[in-house]
N, C-alpha and C positions, 0 to 999 in steps of 0.2 A: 504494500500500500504506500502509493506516494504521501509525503509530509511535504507541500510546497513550503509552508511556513516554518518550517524548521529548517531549509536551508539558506532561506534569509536568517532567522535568530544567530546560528551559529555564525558567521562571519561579522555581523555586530556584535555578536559578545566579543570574539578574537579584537574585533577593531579597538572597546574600550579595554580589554586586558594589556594591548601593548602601546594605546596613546599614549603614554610615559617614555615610550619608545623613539618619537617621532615628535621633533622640535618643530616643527610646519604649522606655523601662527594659526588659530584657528578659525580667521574672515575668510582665510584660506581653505580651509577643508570642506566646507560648506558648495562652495562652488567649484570644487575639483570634484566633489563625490557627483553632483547634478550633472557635470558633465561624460560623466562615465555614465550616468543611469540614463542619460539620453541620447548617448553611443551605443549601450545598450539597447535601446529600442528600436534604433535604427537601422539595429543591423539585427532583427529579429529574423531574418530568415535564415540567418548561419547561424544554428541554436546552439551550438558549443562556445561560439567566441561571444554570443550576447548573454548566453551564461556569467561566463566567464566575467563581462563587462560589468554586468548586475552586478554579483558575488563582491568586485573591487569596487563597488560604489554603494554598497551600504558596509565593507570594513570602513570604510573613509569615512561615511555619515555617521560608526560608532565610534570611532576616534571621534569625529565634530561633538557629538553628543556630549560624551564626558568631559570635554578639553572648553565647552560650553559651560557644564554645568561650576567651573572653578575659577570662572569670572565676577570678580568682587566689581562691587558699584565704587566709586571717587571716594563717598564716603566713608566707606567701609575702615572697621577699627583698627583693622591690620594697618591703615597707612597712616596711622598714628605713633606706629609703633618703634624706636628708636632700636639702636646694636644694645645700650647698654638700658635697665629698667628705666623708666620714667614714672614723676608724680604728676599723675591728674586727677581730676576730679570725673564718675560719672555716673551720668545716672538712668537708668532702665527697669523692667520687670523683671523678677524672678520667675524662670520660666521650668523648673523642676522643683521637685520636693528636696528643702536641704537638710544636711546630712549633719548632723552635729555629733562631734565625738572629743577624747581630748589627745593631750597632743601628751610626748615622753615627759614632759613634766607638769601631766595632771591639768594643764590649763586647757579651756575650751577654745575648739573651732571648729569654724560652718563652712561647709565647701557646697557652690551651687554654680548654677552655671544663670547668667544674666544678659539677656535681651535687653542694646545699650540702645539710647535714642537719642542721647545728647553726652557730651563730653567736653571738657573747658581743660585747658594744659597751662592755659598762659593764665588772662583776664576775663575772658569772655566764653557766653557756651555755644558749640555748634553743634548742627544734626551729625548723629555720626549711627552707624548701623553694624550691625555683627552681635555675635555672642561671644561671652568671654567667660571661662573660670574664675571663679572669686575664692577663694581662701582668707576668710577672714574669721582674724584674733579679737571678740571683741572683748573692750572693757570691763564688760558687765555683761551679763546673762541676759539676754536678748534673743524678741518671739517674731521671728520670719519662717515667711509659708509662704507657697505657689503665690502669682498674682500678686505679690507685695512689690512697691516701687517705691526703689531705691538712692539717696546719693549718696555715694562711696568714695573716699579719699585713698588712694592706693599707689603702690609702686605695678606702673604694667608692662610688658613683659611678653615676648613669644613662651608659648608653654613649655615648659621644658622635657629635652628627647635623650635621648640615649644613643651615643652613636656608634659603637661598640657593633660590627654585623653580628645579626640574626637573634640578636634579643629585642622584645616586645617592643615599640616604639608608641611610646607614650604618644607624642605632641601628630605621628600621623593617625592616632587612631580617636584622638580628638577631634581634627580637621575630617575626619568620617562624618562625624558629628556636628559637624558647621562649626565648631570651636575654633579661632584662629590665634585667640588672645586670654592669657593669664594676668590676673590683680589680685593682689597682695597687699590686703590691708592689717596692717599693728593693730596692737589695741588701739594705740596714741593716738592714731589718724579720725578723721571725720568719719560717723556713719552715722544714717540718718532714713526710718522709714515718712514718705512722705504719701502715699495712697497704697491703700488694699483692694482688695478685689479685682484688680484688671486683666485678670487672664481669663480664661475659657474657662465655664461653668462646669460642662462635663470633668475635665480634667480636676479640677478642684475638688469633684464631686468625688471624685476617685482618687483622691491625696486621703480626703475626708477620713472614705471606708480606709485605707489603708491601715490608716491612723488608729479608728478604730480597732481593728485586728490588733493592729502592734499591742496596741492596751490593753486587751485581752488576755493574750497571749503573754506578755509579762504579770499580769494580777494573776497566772493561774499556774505560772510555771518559772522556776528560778533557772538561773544559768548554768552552765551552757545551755543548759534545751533549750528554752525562749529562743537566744539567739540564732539557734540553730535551727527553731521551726520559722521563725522569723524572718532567717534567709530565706528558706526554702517557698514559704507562701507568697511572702509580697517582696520577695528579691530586698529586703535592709541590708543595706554595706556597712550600716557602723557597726 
């Protein structure tokens, strides 16, 4: 039985598995792939070579595709980002459940990841766009959740990687995650909730039950097992 769609799939997945492979700007690849798929068509009655022609114009449109999808907008937080940390100011939604645990000497911190919408370096604030890692020490015992909107005084930072081959690479497996940027706020530094509720209902609705569970699950069961059913039900990493 023929699979026509399955020999298109497979030469776009090859095409996004070795974009990485092929430095060819990608305003470029766009219009090389269309010109192969309408060399292809052209030459439909030599069905081996218009094969052939299709076949290299959708590897080239999965190259375009992926090599598309890692196009940051002007704004975006990564071109804020200096060689060495920088202090700025920013401020966005919390856009996951954060993760509070403590650190090797007993003190707390909350690691979340923040959908930024404005950012001020110098004097003044601009739009700025991206998600970034926060890791912050705070002061004092402090109650953030999904949907909380944030100003945060931080040193930022590309994430950091490990460049050692064949061990896990943190800061690409972030960038999976639209992550491009890490902040690192002290105690000492600004932090400041200034609205709640801004995220997505359902989502929140589902931090809620989590939550619940979690609380269950600890009032009925001491450690390790909490934490270990804990993992296992609603995925808790602390």
């Amino acid at each position: 039985m023929k699979r026509p769609v399955l020999y298109l799939v497979i030469p776009f997945c090859v095409g996004i598995a070795l974009s990485s492979s092929f430095k060819l700007p990608v305003f470029y690849l766009f219009p090389l792939g269309l010109i192969f798929a309408v060399s292809a068509f052209f030459s439909s009655k030599q069905k081996i070579l218009s094969h052939a022609l299709l076949y290299v114009s959708v590897f080239i449109l999965g190259m375009a595709y992926f090599r598309s999808a890692d196009v940051l907008p002007h704004n975006h937080i990564i071109n804020y980002i200096a060689e060495e940390p920088t202090k700025v100011f920013v401020r966005g939604i919390i856009v996951d459940d954060p993760v509070v645990s403590t650190d090797f000497y007993n003190k707390e911190k909350i690691n979340f990841a923040l959908d930024v919408n404005g950012l001020k370096r110098y004097s003044s604030w601009r739009k700025a766009r991206g998600l970034v890692l926060v890791n912050m020490r705070p002061a004092k015992s402090c109650d953030l959740s999904f949907g909380d909107e944030v100003i945060l005084e931080g040193m930022i930072s590309k994430p950091p990687a490990l460049k050692n081959p064949g061990i896990f690479n943190y800061s690409d497996y972030l960038a999976i995650k639209g992550i491009r940027a890490y902040l690192k706020v002290p105690a000492d530094f600004y932090a400041e909730k200034i609205a709640k509720g801004r995220g997505s209902y359902m989502v929140d609705l589902a931090y809620r039950i989590r939550h619940k569970i979690r609380a269950f699950v600890d009032s009925n069961l001491s450690e390790p097992y909490s934490g270990f059913l804990n993992a296992i039900l609603i995925g808790d990493r602390s």
